[in-house]
C-alpha positions, 0 to 999 in steps of 0.5 A: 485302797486298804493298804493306803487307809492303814498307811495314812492311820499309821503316818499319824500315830492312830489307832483303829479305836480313835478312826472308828470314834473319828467316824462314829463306829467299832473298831471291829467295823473299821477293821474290816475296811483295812483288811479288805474284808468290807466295802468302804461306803461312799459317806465313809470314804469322804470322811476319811479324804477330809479327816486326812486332807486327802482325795478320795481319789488317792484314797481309792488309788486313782491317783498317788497325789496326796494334796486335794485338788483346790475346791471350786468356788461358789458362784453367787 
């Protein structure tokens, strides 16, 4: 799962500093995530699936589909 976050943080040219703005913490924090150093919290991994229009399946490498699964409707 590390390798995957880093992997799609390289994809687009980022640095660690604009990830950690992106999910209002230090670089330092963000850092540990991609060493393997700390658990990625659940909020934490939900925002980044939806700042990289991923799953959090295939951020967790459960999956190597990157695409989302299409999103339920709401029922009304």
């Amino acid at each position: 799962m590390y390798q995957r976050i880093r992997d799609l943080r390289e994809d687009r040219d980022l640095t660690q500093r604009e990830i950690a703005k992106v999910l209002q913490m230090s670089q330092t924090g963000y850092s540990q995530y991609e060493i393997g150093k700390n658990d990625i919290p659940t909020q934490i991994l939900i925002k980044l699936a939806l700042f990289y229009n991923t799953s959090t399946d295939y951020l967790l490498e459960l999956t190597d589909q990157k695409e989302p699964p299409p999103r339920r409707s709401e029922k009304k």
